[in-house]
N, C-alpha and C positions, 0 to 999 in steps of 0.2 A: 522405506521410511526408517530412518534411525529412532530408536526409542528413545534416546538421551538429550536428543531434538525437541522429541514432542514433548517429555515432560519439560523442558527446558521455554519451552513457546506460553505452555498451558501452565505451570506454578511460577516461573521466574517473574521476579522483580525488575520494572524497565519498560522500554515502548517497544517499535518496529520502527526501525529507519524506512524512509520512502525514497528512492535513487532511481526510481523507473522514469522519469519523464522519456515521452516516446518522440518519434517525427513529429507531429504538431505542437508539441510543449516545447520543444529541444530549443529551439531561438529565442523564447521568452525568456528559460532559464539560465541560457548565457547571458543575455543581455543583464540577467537581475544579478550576475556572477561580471559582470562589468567587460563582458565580449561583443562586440558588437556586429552585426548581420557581417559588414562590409572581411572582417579578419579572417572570412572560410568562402572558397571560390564555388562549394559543391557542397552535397549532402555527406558525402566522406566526412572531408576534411570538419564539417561540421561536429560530427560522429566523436572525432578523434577528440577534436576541443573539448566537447560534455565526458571523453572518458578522462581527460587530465582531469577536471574539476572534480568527477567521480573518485578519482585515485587519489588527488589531496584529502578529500575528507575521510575515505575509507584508512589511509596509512598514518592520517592525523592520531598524536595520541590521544585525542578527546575524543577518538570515536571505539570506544572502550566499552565491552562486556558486563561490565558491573554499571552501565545504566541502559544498555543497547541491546535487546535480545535477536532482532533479527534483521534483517534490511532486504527492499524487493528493488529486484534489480530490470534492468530492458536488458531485452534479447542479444541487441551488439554490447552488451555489457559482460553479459556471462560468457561470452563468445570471447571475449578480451583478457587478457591476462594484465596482475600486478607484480612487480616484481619476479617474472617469471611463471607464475603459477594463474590458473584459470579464476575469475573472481572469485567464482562462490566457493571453490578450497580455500584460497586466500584469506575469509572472509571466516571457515568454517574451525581452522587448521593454524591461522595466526592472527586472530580476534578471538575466535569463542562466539561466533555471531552468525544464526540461522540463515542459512538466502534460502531467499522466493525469487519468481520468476513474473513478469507481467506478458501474460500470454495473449489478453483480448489484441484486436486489429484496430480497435477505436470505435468511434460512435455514427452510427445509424442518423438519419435526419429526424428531426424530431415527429410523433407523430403519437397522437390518443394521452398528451402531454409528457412525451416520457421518449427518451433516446436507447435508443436497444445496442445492444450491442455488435457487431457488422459481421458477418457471415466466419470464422474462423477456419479455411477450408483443409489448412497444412497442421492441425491442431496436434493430433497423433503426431506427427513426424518431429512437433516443436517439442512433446511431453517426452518422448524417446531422449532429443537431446539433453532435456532439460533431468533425467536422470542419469546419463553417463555424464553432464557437467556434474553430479550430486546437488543438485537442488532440492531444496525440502517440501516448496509448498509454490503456488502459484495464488496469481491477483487477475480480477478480470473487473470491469467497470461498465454500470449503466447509470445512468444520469434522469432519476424524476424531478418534473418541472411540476405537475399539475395534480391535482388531487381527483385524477382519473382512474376508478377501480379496473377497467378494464385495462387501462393502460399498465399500471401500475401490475396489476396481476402475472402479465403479459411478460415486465422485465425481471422479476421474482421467478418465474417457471422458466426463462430462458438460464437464469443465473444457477439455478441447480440441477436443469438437465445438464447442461455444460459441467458442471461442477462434478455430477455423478463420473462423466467421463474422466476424468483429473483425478478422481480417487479412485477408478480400477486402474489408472497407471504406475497408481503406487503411490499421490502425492496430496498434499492436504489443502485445497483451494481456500482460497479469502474469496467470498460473493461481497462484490461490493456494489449494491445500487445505493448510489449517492444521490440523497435529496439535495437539491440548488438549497442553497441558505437564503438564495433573494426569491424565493417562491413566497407570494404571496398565503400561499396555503402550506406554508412548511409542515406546520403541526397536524392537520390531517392527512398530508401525505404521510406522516412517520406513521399516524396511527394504522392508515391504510396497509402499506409495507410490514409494520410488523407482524400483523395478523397471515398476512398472504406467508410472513418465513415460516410462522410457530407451527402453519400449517403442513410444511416441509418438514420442518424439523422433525417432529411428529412420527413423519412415515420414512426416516432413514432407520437400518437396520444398523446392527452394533457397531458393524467395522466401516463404519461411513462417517467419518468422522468432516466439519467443516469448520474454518473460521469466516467471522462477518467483517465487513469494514463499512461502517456506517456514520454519515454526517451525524454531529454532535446534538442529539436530542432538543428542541423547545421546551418540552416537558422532561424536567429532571427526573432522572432513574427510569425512563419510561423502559429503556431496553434491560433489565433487571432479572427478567423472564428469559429474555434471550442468552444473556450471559450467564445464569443458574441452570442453560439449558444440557444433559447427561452429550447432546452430540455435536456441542461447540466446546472446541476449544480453546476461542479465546475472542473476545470481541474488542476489533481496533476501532479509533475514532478517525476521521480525516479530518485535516484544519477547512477543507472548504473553502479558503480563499479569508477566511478570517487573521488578524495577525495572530505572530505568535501570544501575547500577550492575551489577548483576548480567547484564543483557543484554550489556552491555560488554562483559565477562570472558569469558562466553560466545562473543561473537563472533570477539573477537581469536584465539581459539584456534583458527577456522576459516578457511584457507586462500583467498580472492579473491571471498568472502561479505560484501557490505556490509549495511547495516544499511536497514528501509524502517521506523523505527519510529512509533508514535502519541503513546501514552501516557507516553513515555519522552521524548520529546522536550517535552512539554508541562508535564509531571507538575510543576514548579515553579513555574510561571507561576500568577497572581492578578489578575482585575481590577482590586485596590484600589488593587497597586502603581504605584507613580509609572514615570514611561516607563522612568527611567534603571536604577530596581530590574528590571522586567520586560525588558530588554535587555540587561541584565547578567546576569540568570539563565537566558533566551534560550541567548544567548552562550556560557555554562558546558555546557548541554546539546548546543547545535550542536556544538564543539568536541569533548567527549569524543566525542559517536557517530563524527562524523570521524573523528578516534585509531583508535578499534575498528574503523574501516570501511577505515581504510588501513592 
């Protein structure tokens, strides 16, 4: 782990770019990028199209260091080069801009209200590549629906067993179980979750260091505890499917919670548009998350 990384994650001013969408997001985000199913014959050539769109924004000058601390990236991502070089040098070497890695396999059916995360069998062999690409940290995702203790427990203990593994490799995980914003019991899912992490947090030793990435609280500042806690390093928020506009608002109201969003950050971008349109709307979205994130 580079130290100039982590201070740079844990005091810097700015969010985390989100660029991981995986095999199941990959055709929504083209299509929201104005690509449409029919223009890619296979899961390749699919591939290739989300790393153009990845490459316009990553080499866009709005995707700038003085508001951007890091960005997570998918696996044929890091695996891909820009301009000749591997993303996350690229990224690391001519931005000034963390990479992470999205390591989970995806989600579990759902079951005890709560989607777990799906068996990771090649995890090792991913965390090996994922340090001679120089990656800094990894993201992994469970998804609670229901304000089920057991269930809820359940995706909390899978999120830091896995997570312990991820830092003897050297590298500083994001645990992200994401509460659904349309759960009817959102708020006491969060209160559930948080108790289940403080109890984690608690029992890591010194050099176990995590970040969280968590849907954006019902209850302002409830996560205050979590982000003042000596073995996070930083707590991101996910937009959750909210616009950007509205993720904003939501943010700024939460106390040293920056922003890690996807969909929010992109949601105006179009391939059609000309560089200067699509760098210009870049630009608009980089900037307000910044705002809400400082």
């Amino acid at each position: 782990m580079q130290q100039n990384q982590f201070e740079k994650i844990k005091n810097g001013k700015g969010f985390i770019a989100a660029l991981d969408q995986s095999g199941g997001s990959t055709p929504k985000a083209l299509a929201a990028y104005g690509v449409q199913e029919d223009a890619y014959k296979n899961e390749d050539e699919m591939f290739e199209l989300v790393h153009e769109m990845r490459t316009r924004i990553i080499t866009s000058p709005a995707f700038d260091s003085d508001y951007i601390l890091g960005a997570i990236l998918f696996e044929q991502t890091m695996d891909s080069e820009i301009e000749g070089m591997y993303t996350a040098d690229y990224l690391a070497e001519k931005k000034g801009i963390v990479p992470f890695l999205k390591v989970d396999k995806g989600l579990a059916d759902e079951e005890n209200g709560v989607q777990m995360m799906k068996p990771m069998p090649e995890l090792n062999s991913l965390l090996k590549r994922a340090n001679e690409r120089h990656i800094f940290g990894t993201k992994m995702r469970s998804v609670i629906k229901k304000a089920n203790p057991e269930g809820i427990k359940g995706v909390v203990d899978q999120q830091f067993e896995v997570g312990k593994e991820i830092i003897q490799a050297g590298l500083v995980p994001i645990i992200e179980p994401e509460v659904d914003i349309h759960s009817p019991e959102k708020e006491k899912c969060e209160e559930l979750m948080k108790a289940e992490i403080l109890k984690h947090l608690d029992n890591l030793s010194d050099n176990e260091h995590v970040m969280l990435k968590l849907t954006i609280p019902s209850q302002t500042n409830l996560y205050k505890e979590l982000i003042d806690h000596p073995m996070v390093v930083r707590v991101v928020a996910l937009s959750g499917g909210y616009s950007t506009e509205d993720a904003n608002e939501k943010l700024k109201a939460n106390d040293g919670l920056i922003a890690s969003f996807s969909r929010a950050l992109s949601q105006d971008l179009n391939v059609n548009q000309t560089d200067e349109e699509f760098n210009t709307n870049l630009e608009k979205a980089v900037k307000s998350i910044y705002e809400a994130s400082v």
